[in-house]
DRENVEXBA-405251 format. One record per residue: z, y, x of N, C-alpha, C in turn. Coordinates in steps of 0.02 Angstrom, whole numbers, padded with zeros to 5 digits, always signed. Atoms other than C-alpha are relative to their C-alpha. Layout:
ZYXZYXZYX/...
! end
This chain:
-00066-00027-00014+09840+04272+07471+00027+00032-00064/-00038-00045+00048+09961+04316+07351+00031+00063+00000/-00028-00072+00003+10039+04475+07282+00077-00007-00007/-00069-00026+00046+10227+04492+07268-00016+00075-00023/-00005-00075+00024+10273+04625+07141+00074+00023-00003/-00078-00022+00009+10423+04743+07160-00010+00048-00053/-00018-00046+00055+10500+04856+07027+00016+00067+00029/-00017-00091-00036+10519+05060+07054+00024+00020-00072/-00018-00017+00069+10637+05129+06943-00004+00070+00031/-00002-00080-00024+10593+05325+06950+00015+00055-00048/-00030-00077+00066+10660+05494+06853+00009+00046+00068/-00009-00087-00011+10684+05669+06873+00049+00015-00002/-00071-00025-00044+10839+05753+06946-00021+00086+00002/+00027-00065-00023+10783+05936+06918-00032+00026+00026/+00062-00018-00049+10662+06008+07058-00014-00083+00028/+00019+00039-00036+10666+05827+07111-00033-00067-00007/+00007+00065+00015+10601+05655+07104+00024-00060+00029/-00050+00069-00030+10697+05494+07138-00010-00062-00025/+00010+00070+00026+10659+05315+07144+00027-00031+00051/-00020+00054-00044+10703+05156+07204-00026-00078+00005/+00048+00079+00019+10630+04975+07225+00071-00053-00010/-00051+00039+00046+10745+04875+07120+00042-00066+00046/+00004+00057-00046+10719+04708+07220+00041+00000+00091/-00014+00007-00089+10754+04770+07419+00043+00076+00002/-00039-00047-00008+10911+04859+07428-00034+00064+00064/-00008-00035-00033+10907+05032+07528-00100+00032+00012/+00064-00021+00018+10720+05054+07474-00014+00058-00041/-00006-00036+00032+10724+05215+07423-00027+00086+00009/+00018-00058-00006+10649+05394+07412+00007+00055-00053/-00045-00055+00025+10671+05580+07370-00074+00020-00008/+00024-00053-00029+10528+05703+07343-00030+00050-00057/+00010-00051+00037+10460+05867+07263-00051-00029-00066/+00041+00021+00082+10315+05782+07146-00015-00084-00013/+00003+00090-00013+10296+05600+07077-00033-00030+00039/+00040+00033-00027+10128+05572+07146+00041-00009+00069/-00033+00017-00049+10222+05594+07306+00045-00037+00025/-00062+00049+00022+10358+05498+07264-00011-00057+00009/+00057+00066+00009+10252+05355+07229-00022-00031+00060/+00043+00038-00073+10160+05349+07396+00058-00004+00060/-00043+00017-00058+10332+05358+07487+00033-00070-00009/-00018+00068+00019+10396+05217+07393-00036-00053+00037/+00035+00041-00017+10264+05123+07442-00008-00001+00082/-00005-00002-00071+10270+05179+07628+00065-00037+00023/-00059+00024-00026+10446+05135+07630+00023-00089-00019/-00003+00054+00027+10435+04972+07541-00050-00052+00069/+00032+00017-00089+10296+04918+07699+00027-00006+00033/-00031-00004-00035+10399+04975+07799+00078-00070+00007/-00064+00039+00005+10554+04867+07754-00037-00061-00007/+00058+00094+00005+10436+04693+07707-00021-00009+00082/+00051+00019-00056+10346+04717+07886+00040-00069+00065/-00019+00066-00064+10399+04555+08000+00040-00050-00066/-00060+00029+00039+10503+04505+07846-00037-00054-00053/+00038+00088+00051+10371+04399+07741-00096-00001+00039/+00072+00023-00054+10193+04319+07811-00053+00018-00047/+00057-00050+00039+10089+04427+07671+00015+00083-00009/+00024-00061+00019+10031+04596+07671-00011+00066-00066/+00029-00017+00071+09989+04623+07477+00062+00013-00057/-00045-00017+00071+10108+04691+07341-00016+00064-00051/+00029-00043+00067+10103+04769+07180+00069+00042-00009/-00069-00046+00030+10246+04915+07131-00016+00010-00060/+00003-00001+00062+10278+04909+06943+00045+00069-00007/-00030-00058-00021+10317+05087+06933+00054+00000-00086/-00012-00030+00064+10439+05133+06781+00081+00040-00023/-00027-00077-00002+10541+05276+06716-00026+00040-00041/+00044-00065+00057+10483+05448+06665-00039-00016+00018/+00091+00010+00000+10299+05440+06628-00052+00080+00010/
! end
């Protein structure tokens, strides 16, 4: 089984962190630290793929601030 890979474009907004997955409009999250940031992306990116393609497996190419 293959991987699709989506893109996360992410930065800093002052107290905040903000990204988005480039590829699947309206894929998008808010939160206090990257790591967190990161694992919502990825919750919300699941979330939006689930019934929508017949694999499980993707890669997020995270990039932005480092």
């Amino acid at each position: 089984m293959m991987a699709a890979n989506y893109t996360a474009i992410i930065k800093k907004d002052g107290a905040w962190w903000l990204g988005w997955i480039e590829e699947v409009p309206g894929v998008n999250a808010q939160e206090k630290t990257k790591s967190k940031l990161m694992a919502s992306l990825r919750e919300v990116l699941a979330e939006a793929l689930d019934g929508l393609v017949s694999f499980r497996k993707f890669v997020i190419v995270f990039k932005g601030v480092k």
